[in-house]
N, C-alpha and C positions, 0 to 999 in steps of 0.2 A: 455682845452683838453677833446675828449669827444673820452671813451673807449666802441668798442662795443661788448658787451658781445656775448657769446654762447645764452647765453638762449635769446636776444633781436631779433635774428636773427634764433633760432631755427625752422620759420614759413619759413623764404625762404629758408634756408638749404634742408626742406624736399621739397620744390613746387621747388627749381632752379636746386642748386649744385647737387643734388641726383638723380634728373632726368639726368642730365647734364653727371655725371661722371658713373654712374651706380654701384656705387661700394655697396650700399645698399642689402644686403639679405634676403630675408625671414628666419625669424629665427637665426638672426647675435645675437652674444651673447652680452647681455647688458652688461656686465660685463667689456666686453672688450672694449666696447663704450664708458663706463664712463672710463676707465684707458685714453684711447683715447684724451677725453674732458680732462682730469686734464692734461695732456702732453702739449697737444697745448695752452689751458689757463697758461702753467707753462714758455710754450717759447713766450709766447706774452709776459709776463710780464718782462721777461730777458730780450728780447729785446730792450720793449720799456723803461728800465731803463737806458739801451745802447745811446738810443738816444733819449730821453728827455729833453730838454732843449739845445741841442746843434748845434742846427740849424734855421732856419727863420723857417721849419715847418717839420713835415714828415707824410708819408701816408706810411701804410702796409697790407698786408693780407695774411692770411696763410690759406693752407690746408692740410688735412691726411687724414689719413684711415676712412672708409667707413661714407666718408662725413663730418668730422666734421669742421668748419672755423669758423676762430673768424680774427677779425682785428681791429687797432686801429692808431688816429691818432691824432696829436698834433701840438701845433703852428697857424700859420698863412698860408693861399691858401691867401687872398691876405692882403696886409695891405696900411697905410699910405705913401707915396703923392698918389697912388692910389684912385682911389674912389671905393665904396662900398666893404670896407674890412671886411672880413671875417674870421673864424677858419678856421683849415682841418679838414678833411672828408676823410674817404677811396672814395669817391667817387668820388672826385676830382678830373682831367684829367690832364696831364702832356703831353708833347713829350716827350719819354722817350728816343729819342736819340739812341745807337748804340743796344740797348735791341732787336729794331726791329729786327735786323737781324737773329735771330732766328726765327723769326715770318715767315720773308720772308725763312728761310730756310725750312722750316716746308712746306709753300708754293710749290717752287721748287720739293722737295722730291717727295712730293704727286703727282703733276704736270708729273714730270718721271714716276713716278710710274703707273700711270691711263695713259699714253700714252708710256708703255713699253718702255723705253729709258733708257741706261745706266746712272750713275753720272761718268762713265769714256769718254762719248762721250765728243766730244770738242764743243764748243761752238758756234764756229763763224756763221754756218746757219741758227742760230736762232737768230741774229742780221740784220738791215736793209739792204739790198740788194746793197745801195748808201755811204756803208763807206769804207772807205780805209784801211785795214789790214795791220799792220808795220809789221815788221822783226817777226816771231815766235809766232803769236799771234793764227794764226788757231790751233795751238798747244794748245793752254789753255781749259782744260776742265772746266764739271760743278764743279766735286770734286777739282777741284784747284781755282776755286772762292770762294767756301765755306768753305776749311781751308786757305784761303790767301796765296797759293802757286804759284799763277798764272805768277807771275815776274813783276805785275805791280806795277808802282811806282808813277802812276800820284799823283796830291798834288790838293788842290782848292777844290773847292765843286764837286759837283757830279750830276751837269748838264746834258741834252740832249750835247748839245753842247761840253763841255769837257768830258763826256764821248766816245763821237765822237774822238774827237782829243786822248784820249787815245788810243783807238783802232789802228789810224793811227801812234803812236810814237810808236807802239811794244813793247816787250819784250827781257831783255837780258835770255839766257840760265843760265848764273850766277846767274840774280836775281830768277830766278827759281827755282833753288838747293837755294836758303836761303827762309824762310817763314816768308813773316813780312806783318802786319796787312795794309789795306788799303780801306777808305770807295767805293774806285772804284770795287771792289771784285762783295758788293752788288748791291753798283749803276747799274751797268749792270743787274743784274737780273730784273731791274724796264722796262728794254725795252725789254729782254727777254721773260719772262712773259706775256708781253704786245703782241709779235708778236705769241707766241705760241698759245693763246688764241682767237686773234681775226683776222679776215683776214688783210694783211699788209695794213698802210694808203701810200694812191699814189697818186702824181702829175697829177695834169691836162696836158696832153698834151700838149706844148710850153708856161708853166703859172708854172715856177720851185715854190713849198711851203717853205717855210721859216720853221728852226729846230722847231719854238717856236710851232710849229703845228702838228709838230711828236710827240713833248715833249709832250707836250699836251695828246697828245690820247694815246699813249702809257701808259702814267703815272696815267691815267683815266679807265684802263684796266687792270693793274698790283692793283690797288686797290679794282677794283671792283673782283678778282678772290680773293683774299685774304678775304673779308669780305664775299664771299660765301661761300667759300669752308673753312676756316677756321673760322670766327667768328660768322657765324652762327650756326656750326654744337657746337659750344662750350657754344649755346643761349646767345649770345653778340650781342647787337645793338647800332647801333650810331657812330662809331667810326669812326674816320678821321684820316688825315694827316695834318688836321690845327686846332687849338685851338677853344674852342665854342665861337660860335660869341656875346656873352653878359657877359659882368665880366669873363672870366676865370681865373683859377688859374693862377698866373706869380711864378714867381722864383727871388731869391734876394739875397742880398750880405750879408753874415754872417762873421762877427758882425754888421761890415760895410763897405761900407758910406751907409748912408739912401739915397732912390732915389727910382725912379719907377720902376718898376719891369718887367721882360722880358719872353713873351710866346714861342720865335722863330717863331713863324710866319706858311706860310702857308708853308708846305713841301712836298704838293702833289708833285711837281717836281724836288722834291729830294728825294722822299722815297725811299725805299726798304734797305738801309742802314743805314736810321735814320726817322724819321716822325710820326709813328702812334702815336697819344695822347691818351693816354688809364689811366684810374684809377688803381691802386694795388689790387684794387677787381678783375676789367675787369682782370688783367694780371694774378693775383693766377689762377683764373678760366679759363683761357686759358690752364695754363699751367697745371693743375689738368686736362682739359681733353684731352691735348695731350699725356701726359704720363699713365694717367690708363682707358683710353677708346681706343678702333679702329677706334672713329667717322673724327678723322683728319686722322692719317698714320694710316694701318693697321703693326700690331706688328711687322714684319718681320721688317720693312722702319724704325719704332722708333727706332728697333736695330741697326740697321745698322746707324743711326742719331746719336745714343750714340759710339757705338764702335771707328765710325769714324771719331769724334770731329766736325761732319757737322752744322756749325753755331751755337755751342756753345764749353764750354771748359768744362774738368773733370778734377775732382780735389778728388784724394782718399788718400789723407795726412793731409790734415788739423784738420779732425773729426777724430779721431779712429775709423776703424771700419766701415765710412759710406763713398760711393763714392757722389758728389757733380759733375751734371752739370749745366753748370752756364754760364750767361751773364752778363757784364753791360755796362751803360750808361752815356753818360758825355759829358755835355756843361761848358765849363769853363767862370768863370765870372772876375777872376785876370790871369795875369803872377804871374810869380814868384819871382816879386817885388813890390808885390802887386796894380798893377796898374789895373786896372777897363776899361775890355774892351767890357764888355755884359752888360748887367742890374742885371742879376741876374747869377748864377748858377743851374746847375741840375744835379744830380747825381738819376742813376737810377741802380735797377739789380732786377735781377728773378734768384732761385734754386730751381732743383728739386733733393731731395735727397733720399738716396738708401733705407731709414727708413719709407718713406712714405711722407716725409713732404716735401711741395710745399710753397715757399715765395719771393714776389715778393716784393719789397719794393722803394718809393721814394722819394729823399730831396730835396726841393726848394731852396738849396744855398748850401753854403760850408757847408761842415759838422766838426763840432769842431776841434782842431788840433788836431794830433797824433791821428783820428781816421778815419775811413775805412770804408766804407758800407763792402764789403766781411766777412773782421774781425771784424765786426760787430754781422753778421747775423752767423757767425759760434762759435764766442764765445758763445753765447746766446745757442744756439745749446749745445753745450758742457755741458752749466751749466744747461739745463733743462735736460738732459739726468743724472744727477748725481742720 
């Protein structure tokens, strides 16, 4: 396990995060900097006591006030029948699974926002001109895709193609009055995105295209506005919706059965509700400059992102005193008879809390029993705070 300290990392704090986040002053009291550094050095170390040993591997990273991060990470990114196995690394990339969706939320927001559009407008003109609308679907806004109030219920992955056929099965009124979770919410924003951005893709004249060629472009358009407008302004480069193409980190069954290990594969065509493979660094640092910079949403839009639960959840009970919003993420590798139907597992999640501190954190398998990435990262919390 290899911990990386404040001071190993103190050269790119000042050259990345600091330029990044801007929270840096002239004249910022050292005093309070070093109280700062022993906080975040005190919740790393909670943390990673937390989950040390209790999983195939884990990767974290945290950030606070005016700049300072530390992260740390343990275990195994890849191991045995694998070839070339290796420890973890905060550096290490993951798909981290349903985490995106705050990413692509963040996306959207901005998206309305720079082209004056309500998040109460409904949605359907900004879907492909050649799909069939069921029962109450023009009805669905942005704001009811991004807290899953929308009524939908489809089930299966989040294809071009079945997201299609959702659109055409409708919505009930009843499922609408109930709010319940559904990766079809985001899937849609992945062609949304895609047609807002770029001019609509169209058939040749008596020569009909096949979906695999809307998916296609569409899904190549919803990622390319995300890593502009949002991963770059956050100075993040490289990131996909498919695993690096040479040894990637995989994910694995904790305790067991031993066996090879599982990336998910490529999800450019199913992003927007799951896909980006990003490290706990990449993710801290996103998430430290969406909430204390204007360079992704200006202030007004973050509020209104928090206020209104838009692609993540609040939570002002768990901490005393601190509100928590928060995502996470999840590829299952057992049922719940333990039978083995992935290679591996993944567990992922990001919080950004009311106290200053940002942590994103994730586990390549199950995570020990009776424990919790959330009540994990909040206990920890608790006990650095004493």
């Amino acid at each position: 396990m290899k911990k990386l300290s404040y001071g190993i990392f103190a050269f790119w704090v000042a050259a990345t995060l600091l330029v990044a986040v801007g929270s840096a002053q002239p004249g910022q009291n050292d005093v309070q900097r070093e109280a700062n550094t022993k906080f975040i050095s005190k919740y790393v170390e909670k943390l990673e006591a937390r989950l040390k040993g209790k999983s195939a591997g884990y990767t974290f990273f945290v950030t606070y006030k005016n700049g300072v991060a530390q992260g740390s990470a343990g275990g195994d990114a890849r191991r045995a029948p694998d070839p070339n196995p290796r420890k973890m690394t905060v550096d290490d990339r993951f798909n981290i699974a349903s985490v995106s969706k705050t990413i692509t939320a963040a996306a959207v927001l901005k998206l309305l926002n720079d082209k004056g559009i309500s998040v109460d407008t409904p949605v359907y003109t900004y879907l492909p001109t050649d799909w069939k609308l069921g029962n109450n679907f023009k009805t669905i806004t942005f704001r009811e895709l991004l807290t899953h109030r929308s009524g939908i219920r489809c089930g299966g992955d989040v294809s071009y193609a079945e997201l299609k056929q959702c659109a055409a099965d409708g919505v009930t009124s009843a499922n609408k009055a109930n709010q319940q979770y559904n990766n079809s919410n985001f899937g849609l924003f992945r062609i949304i995105i895609g047609l807002m951005t770029s001019p609509p893709f169209t058939s040749a004249p008596g020569r009909p295209t096949p979906d695999s060629r809307f998916s296609t472009y569409y899904s190549l358009r919803y990622i390319d506005y995300v890593r502009t407008n949002l991963f770059r302004p956050a100075r993040l480069t490289g990131i996909d919706a498919k695993p690096a193409p040479n040894a990637p980190a995989l994910t694995y069954q904790f305790p067991g059965p031993t066996r090879a290990g599982e990336s998910f594969g490529d999800c450019t065509e199913l992003s927007g509700s799951q896909g980006w493979n990003m490290s706990s660094k990449q993710l801290a640092m996103f998430m430290d400059t969406l909430v204390n910079t204007e360079r992704i949403l200006p202030a007004a839009i973050l509020k209104q992102m928090k206020d209104d639960q838009l692609g993540w959840y609040r939570d002002a009970t768990t901490v005393p005193g601190i509100t928590s919003y928060e995502h996470t993420g999840y590829y299952p590798g057992k049922d719940g008879n333990g039978n083995v139907f992935n290679g591996g597992e993944l567990n992922s999640a990001m919080f950004t809390f009311s106290n200053g501190l940002n942590v994103a954190v994730i586990i390549n398998s199950q995570l020990g029993p009776g424990l919790g990435l959330p009540q994990e990262v909040k206990a920890a919390l608790k006990e650095a705070l004493k």
